[in-house]
N, C-alpha and C positions, 0 to 999 in steps of 0.2 A: 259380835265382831269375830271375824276370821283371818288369822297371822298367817302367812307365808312365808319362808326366809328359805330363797334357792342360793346354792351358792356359786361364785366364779368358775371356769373353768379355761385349764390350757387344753392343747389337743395337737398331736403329732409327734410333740419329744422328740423332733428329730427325723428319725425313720421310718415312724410309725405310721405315716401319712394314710390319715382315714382312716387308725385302727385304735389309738389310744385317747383316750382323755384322763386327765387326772383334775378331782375339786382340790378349790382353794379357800381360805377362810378370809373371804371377799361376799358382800353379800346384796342380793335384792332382795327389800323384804315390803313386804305389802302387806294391808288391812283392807278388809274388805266388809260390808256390811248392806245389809237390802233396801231398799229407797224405793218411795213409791212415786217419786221425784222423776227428774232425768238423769242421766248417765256425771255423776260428778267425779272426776278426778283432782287429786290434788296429789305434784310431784317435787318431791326435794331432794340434793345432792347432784351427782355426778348430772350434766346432759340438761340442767332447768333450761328452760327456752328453746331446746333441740328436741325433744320429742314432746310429740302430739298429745295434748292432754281430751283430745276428743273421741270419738268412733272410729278415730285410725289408729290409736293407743295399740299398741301389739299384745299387752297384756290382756285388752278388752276383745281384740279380737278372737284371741286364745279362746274367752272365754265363750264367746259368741260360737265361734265351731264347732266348740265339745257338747254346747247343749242341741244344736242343729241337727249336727251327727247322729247323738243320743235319742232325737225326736221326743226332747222336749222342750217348754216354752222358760226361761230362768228371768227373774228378777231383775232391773236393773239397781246397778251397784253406786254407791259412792268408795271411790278406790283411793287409799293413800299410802304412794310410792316413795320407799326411803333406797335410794341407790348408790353403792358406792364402785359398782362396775364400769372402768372408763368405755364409754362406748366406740366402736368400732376401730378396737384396737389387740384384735384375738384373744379375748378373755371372755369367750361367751355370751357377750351383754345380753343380744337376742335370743340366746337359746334360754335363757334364765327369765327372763320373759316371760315366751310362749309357757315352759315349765311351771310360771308361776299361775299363768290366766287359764293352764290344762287343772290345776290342782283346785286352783278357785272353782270354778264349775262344779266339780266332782263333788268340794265340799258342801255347795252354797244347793245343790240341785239334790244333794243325796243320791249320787249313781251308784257310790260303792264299785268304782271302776278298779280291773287290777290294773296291779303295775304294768302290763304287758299291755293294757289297754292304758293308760294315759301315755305311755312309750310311742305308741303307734300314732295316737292323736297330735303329740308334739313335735312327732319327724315328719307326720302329712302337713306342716305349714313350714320346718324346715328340714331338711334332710340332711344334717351333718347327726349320726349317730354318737358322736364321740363328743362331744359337746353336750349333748343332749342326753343321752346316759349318765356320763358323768355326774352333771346337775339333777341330775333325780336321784341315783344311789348314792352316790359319793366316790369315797376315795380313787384308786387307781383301777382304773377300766381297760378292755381290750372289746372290741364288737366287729361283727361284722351282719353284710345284710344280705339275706337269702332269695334263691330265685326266685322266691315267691313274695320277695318283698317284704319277712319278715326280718325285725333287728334281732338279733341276738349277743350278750355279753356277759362276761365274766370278769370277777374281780379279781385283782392280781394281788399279791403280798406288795409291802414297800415301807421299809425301815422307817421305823418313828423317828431317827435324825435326820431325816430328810425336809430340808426347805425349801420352800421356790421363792426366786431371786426376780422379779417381774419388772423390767426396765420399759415404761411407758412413754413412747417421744411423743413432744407437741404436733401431728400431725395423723390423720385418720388413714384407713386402708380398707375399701370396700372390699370384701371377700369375695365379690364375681370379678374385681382386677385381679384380684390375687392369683386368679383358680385362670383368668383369660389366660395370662402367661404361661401354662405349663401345657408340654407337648400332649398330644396325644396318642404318641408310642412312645416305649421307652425300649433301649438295646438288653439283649440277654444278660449282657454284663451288670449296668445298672440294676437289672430288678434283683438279679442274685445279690448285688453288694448289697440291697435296700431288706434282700427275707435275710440275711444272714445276720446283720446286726437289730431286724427287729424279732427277732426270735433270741438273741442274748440278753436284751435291753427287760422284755419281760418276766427276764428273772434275775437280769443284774442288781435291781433296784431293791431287790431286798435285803439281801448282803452287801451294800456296792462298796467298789473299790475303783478309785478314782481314772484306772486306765479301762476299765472294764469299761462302766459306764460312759467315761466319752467316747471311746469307741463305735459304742452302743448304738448312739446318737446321732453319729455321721449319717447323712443323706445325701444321695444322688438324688430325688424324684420330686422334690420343690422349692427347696432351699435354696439351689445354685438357680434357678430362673427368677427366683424373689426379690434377689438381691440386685438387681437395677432398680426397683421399688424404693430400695429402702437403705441409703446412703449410710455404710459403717456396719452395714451386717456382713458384710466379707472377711472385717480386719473382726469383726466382735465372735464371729463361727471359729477364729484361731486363736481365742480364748482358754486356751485347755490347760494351763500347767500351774495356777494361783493354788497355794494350801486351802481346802476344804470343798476346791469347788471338781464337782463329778465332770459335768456336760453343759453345755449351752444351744441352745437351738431357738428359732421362731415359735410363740406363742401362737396357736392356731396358724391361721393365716398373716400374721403378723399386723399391724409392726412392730408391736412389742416382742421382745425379746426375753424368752426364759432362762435361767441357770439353775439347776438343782445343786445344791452343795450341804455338807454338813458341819461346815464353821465357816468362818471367816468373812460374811454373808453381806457385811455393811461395806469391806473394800471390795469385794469382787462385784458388787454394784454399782463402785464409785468407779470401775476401771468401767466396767461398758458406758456408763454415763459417759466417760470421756470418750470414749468412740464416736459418739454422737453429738458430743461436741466439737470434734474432731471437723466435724462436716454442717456446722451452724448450727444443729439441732440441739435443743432442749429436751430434758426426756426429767421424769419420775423413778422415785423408785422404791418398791415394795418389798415386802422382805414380809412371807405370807407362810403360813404353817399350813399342811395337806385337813384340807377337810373330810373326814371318814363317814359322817352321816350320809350328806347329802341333801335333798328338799326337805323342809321338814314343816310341820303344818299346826298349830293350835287351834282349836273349836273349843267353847265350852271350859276352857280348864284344861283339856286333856291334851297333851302332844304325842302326835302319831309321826314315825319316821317314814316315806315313800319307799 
């Protein structure tokens, strides 16, 4: 038997659009074991009845790629999925996924693949880097992708009182609506206002202080087109002056909604909740500590971190 446990991820913080991801202590965790049977899945938690427990399983396809790629023949599995990722609600579901069925392979096939090669095999099914990093190394990430298509990232410092406040509404948001809405140029002004506070934000978050970092946050470049998606992310982005809380911004693509703060964590929760009730919606609310591992994998007794 072979454990898997990827965890959650946000991605954007705001300004960062396409450059940050930060893990969360949110998790997909999976067991995997060899069968000379057919293909079984068995799935519980977040999503029962909403994803495919057959050969269109994202986790199985993951894992079907990496051995193709690799030009080898792998085992079929019986796979049991414990999830508590809401799906399609900017917390990675899918990237955490693919991460889990890139690692499966590696494990169950004996590739002995590096990180830069399970990295690679996880953004050729999907291509949000900052997602996907994230959930492989862990804590607070920065990447970007090179002309030749490779990822590259670094890990950035970020204050152990830091929490994310992860407000989840009863309604989904596919991330090709998300990405349809937003321009395809942006004016000189916006991009400077977008590199000036994401170049503060990357080292706000270590020492933060609560004007620094909402500052930080602020986004011209997909936040203001989002918000006809997602009814009370206008009034919840003017969120900024609560004790304890830094910034607030869209979780990924949204529609959840992030807040980093370092107190006060259970009312500045209850105030975006009310945002969204504000406008009929229902929402969740998480109050999640920064995960600094990352994927992390047991064989045998022994756990190895990605």
């Amino acid at each position: 038997m072979i454990t898997i446990r990827v965890p959650a991820t946000t991605a954007n913080l705001g300004s960062g659009f396409d450059v940050f991801g930060l893990a969360l202590k949110l998790y997909l965790t999976i067991r995997v074991r060899e069968t000379s049977g057919p293909l079984s899945i068995i799935y519980r938690g977040r999503g029962v009845g909403e994803v495919p427990v057959d050969e269109r399983n994202l986790i199985w396809r993951a894992y079907q790629w990496v051995i193709e790629r690799e030009g080898k023949r792998g085992p079929h599995l019986v796979i049991e999925i414990e999830n508590e990722i809401p799906l399609a609600r900017g917390l990675g579901s899918s990237g955490a996924a693919i991460v889990a069925g890139v690692m499966a392979a590696d494990a169950v096939c004996q590739l002995g693949l590096s990180d830069e090669r399970l990295l690679a095999h996880a953004l050729a099914l999907e291509p949000h880097p900052d997602n996907i990093t994230a959930a492989l190394v862990g804590g607070f990430v920065a990447c970007c992708v090179t002309d030749e298509g490779r990822t590259l990232y670094a890990s950035l410092p970020i204050s152990p009182d830091i929490k994310a406040i992860i407000v989840v509404p009863d309604f989904e948001l596919p991330t090709r609506e998300a990405r349809a809405v937003l321009p395809d140029r942006y004016s000189r002004e916006d991009a400077v206002f977008n590199l000036q506070r994401v170049a503060l934000l990357a080292t706000a978050l270590q020492h933060p202080h609560p004007d620094l970092v909402a500052e930080a946050m602020r986004d011209r470049w997909h936040q203001p087109y989002r918000q006809a998606l997602i009814p009370g992310l206008e009034e919840i982005l003017q969120l900024t002056s609560m004790p304890g809380l830094l910034g607030v911004s869209l979780s990924g693509a949204g529609p959840s909604v992030l807040a980093l703060a370092i107190d006060n964590f259970e009312q500045i929760g209850q105030n975006i909740q009310f945002q969204f009730s504000r406008h009929g919606i229902q929402s969740e609310v998480l109050i999640l500590e920064i995960e600094r591992r990352g994927a992390v994998i047991e064989t045998g007794g022994e756990r190895l971190e990605k």
